[in-house]
C-alpha positions in Angstrom: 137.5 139.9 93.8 137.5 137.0 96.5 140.6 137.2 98.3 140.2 133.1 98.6 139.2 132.1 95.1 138.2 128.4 94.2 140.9 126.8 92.1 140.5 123.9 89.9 142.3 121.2 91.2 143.9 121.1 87.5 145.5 124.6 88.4 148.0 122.4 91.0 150.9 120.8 88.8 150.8 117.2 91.1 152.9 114.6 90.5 152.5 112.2 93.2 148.9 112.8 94.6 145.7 112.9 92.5 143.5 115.7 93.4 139.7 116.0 92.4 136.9 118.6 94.0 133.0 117.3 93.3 129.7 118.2 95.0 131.4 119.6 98.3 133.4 116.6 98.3 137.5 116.8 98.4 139.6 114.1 97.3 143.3 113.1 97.7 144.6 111.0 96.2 149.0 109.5 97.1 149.8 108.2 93.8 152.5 105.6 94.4 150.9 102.6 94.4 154.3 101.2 93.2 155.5 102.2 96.8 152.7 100.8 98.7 151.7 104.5 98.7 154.6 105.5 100.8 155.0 109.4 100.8 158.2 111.0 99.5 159.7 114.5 100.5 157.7 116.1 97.6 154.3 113.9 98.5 154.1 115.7 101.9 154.5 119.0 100.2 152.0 118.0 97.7 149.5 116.7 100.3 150.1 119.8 102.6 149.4 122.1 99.6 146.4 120.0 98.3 144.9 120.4 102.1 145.4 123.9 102.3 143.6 124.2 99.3 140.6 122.3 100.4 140.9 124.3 103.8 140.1 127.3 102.2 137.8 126.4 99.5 134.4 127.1 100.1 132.8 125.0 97.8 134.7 121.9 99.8 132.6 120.7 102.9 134.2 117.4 103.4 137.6 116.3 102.5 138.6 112.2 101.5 142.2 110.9 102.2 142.9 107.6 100.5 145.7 106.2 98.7 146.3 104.4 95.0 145.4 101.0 94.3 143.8 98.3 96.2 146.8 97.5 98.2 147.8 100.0 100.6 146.4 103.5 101.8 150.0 104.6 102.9 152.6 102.9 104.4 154.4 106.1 106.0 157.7 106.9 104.6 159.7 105.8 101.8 162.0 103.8 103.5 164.3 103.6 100.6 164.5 107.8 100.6 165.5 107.6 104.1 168.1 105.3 103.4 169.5 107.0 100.7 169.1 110.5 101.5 168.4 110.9 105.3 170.8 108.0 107.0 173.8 110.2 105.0 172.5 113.6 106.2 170.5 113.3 109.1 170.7 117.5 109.4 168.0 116.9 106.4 165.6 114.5 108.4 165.0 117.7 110.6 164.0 119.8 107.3 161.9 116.6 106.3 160.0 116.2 109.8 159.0 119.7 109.2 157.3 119.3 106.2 156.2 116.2 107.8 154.5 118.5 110.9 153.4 120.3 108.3 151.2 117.5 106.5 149.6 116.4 109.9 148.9 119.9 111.1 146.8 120.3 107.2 144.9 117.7 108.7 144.1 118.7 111.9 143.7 122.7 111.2 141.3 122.2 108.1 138.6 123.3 110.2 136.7 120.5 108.0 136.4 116.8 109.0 139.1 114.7 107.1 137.9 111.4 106.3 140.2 108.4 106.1 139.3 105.7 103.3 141.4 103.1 103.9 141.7 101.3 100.7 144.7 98.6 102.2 147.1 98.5 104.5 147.7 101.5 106.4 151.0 101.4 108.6 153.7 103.5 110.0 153.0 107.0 109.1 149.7 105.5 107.2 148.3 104.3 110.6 149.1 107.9 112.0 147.6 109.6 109.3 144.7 107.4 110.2 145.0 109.0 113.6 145.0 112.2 112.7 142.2 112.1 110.4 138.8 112.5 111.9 136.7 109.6 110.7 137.8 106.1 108.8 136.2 103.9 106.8 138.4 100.7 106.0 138.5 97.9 103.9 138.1 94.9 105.5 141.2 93.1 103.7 143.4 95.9 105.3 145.0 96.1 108.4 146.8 98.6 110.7 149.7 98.4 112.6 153.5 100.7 113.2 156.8 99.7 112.2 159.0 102.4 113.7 161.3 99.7 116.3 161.9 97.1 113.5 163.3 99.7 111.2 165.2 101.8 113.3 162.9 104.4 114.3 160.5 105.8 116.8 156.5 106.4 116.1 156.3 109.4 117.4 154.5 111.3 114.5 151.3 110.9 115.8 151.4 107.1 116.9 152.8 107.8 120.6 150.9 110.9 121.4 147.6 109.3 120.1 147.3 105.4 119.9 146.9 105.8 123.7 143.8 108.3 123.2 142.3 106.2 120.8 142.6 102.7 122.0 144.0 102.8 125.9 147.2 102.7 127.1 148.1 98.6 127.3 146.7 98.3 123.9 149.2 101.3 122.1 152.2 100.1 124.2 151.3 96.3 122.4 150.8 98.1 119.2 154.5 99.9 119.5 156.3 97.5 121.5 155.9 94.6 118.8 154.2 96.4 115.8 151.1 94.1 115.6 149.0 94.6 112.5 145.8 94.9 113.5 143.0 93.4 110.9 140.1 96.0 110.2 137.4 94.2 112.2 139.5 94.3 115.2 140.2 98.1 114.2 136.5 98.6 114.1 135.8 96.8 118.3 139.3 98.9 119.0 137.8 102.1 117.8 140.6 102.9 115.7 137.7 103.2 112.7 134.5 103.9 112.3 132.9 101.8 110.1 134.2 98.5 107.7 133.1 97.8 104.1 133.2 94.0 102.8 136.3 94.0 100.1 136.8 90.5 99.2 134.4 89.1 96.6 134.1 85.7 95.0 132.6 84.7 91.6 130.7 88.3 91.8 129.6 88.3 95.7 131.1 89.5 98.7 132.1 87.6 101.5 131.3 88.8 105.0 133.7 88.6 107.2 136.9 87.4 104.8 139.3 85.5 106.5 143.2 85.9 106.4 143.2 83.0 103.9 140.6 84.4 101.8 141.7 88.0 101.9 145.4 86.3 100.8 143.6 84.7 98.0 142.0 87.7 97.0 145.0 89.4 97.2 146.4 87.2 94.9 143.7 86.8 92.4 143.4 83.3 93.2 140.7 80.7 93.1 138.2 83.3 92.3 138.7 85.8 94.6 139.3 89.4 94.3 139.3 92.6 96.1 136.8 95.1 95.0 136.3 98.5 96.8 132.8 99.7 95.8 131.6 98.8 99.0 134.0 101.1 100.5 133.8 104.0 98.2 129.9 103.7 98.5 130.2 103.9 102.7 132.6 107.0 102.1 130.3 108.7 100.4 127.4 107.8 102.1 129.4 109.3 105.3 130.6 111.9 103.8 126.8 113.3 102.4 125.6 113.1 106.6 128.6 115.1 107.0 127.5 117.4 104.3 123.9 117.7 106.1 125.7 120.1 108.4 126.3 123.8 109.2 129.8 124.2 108.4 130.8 126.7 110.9 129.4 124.6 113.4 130.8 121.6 112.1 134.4 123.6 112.0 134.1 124.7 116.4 133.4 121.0 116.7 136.5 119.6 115.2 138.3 122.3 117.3 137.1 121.1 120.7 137.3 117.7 120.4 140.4 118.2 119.0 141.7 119.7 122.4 143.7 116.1 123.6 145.0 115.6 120.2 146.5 119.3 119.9 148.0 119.0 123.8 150.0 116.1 123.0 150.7 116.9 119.7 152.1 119.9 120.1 154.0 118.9 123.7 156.1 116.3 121.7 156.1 116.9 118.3 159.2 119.3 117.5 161.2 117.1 120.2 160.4 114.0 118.6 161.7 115.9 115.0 164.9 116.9 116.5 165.3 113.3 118.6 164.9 111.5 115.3 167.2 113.9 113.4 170.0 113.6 115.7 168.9 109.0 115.9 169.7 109.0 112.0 173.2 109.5 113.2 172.9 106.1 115.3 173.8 102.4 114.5 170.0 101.4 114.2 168.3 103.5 111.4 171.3 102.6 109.2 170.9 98.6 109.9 166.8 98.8 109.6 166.6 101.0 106.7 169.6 99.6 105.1 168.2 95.7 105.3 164.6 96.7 104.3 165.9 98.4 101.2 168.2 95.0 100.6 164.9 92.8 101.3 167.0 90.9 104.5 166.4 89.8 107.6 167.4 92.7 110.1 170.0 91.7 112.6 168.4 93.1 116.2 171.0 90.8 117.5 174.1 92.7 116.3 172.8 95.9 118.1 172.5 94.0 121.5 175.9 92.4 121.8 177.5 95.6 120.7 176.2 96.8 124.0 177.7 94.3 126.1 180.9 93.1 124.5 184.2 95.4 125.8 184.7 98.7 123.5 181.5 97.5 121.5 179.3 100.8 120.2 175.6 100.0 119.4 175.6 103.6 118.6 178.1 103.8 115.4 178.3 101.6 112.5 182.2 101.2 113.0 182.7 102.3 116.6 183.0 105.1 118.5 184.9 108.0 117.4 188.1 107.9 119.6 190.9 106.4 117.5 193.8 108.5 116.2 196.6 108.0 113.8 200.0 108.4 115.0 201.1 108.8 111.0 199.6 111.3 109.8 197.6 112.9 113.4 194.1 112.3 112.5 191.9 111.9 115.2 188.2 111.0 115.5 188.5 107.6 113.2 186.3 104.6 114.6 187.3 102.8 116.8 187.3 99.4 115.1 189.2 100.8 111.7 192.3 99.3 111.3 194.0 101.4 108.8 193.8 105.4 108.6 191.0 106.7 106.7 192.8 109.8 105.5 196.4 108.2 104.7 195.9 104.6 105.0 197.9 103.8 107.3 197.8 100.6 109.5 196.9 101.3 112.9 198.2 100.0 116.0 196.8 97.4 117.3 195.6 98.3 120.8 193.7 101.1 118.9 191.6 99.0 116.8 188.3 98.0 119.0 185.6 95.7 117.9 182.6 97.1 116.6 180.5 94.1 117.2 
């Protein structure tokens, strides 16, 4: 008996990937197309599991990451799961951003190339999945792009160790700076991906070249325009059969060398970055970006800011900094801009209470 066997992909009980093994071919699937694809805690487990899998499967030569839908390949994480779960405990982020590590180390340690079909949009931890992958073929109606400063967070799962490598340094300090999406034929002259399928058909025929208008028309379903990804699928495939035409050992000691840059910086930074943003969770900024993207408002970058200049102001803590105390009942530790006790509701003095904002 093999000590690796082959196992059906129907032997995994997924619930939010799609998993499917074909003539050498590998393909995974996030299934939360009502999320925009955005991964959960038990999607990176899933995808981790479902990459192993393909790792060790013999019968797998080439493996295809994509996402649900027509919309979006992934759009990182579930903002709203951070909000609800992580902002509360940050101790937990830490657990998460392992089994994060663990996802994009699947990718890189397959030992078979990973290729990217990028069905939609593909930001935040989508774009560095994109990264990390080692070929992409995009839709031309999606674009690229991070979002980690306008919600509170820092790209460093993949985006600041390897935007720089991929498209020089001026460009990935633009891209993180102000979280520009970039549209997939600029992608392509960037070299974030390697080839672009046509996406956006009217009355039956693709247009080359869409423009924003018509890929928001086809977005919509309006005026006779649609999005339709056989284009892409067949370029996939097509790259994925040269890929096929390949020893695979070979192919495996050539994804390990010219995976040398990615490793160094990866693993330099990595487990820093997951303690940095485990400890940021506890900060004034994740709980104002993730908590207006979950309410669908505008977020107030402003509010941060003044707290940093106005006297006793704390752009670190919601309510203040932790240095108030309550002469009734002794508690110290309370915010500084609570005017009554936490514990015993007291009304505190006045020269204790400091403005927040």
């Amino acid at each position: 008996m093999r000590a690796f066997p082959s196992r059906p992909p129907s032997s995994f009980s997924f619930r939010e990937i799609l998993y499917q093994k074909e003539a050498g071919i590998a393909r995974i699937t996030i299934n939360r197309p009502g999320h925009y694809n955005a991964y959960s805690t038990a999607c990176l487990e899933e995808l981790a599991t479902a990459l192993k899998d393909s790792s060790f499967d013999d019968a797998v030569g080439v493996i295809v990451l994509t996402g649900a839908g027509d919309r979006a390949f992934c759009t990182g994480g579930d903002v709203k799961e951070y909000a609800e779960t992580y902002v509360a405990a940050p101790r937990d982020y830490w657990k998460y951003m392992a089994l994060f590590r663990a996802y994009i180390d699947a990718i890189l340690s397959t030992g078979k190339p990973v290729i990217a079909r990028i069905n939609g949009i593909a930001v935040g931890g989508g774009n560095e999945t994109v990264l990390a992958c080692d070929l992409a073929v995009m839709a031309e109606h999606g674009y690229l792009g991070q979002v980690g400063v306008r919600v509170g967070s820092v790209a460093c799962g993949g985006a600041t160790q390897w935007l720089p490598l991929t498209v020089g340094d001026k460009r990935a300090r633009e891209m993180l700076f102000t979280n520009r999406q970039i549209q997939a034929r600029l992608a392509l002259e960037w070299g974030m991906v390697n080839r672009v399928a046509a996406s956006v058909v009217r009355g039956g025929d693709f247009v080359e070249g869409a423009s924003p208008t018509e890929i928001e028309k086809a977005q919509r379903r309006e005026g006779g325009f649609s999005i339709d990804l056989s284009r892409l699928d067949a370029e996939v495939d097509r790259l994925a059969r040269e890929l096929l035409a390949s020893f695979p050992e070979c192919l495996r000691y050539t994804k390990q060398q010219v995976n040398f840059w990615k490793d160094f910086s990866w693993g330099l930074t990595v487990r820093h970055a997951q303690d940095w943003l485990a400890l940021h969770y506890t900060d004034f900024e994740p709980f104002e970006g993730m908590n207006a993207f979950r309410e669908k408002r505008t977020v107030d970058f402003d509010a941060v800011r003044r707290r940093a200049v106005e006297p006793g102001g704390s752009p670190e803590t919601p309510w203040g900094a932790h240095v108030g105390a309550c002469p009734a009942c002794g508690t110290a530790g309370l915010p500084a801009a609570f005017t009554h006790c936490g514990v015993c509701g007291e009304q505190l003095p006045a020269e204790a209470a400091v403005p927040a904002r």
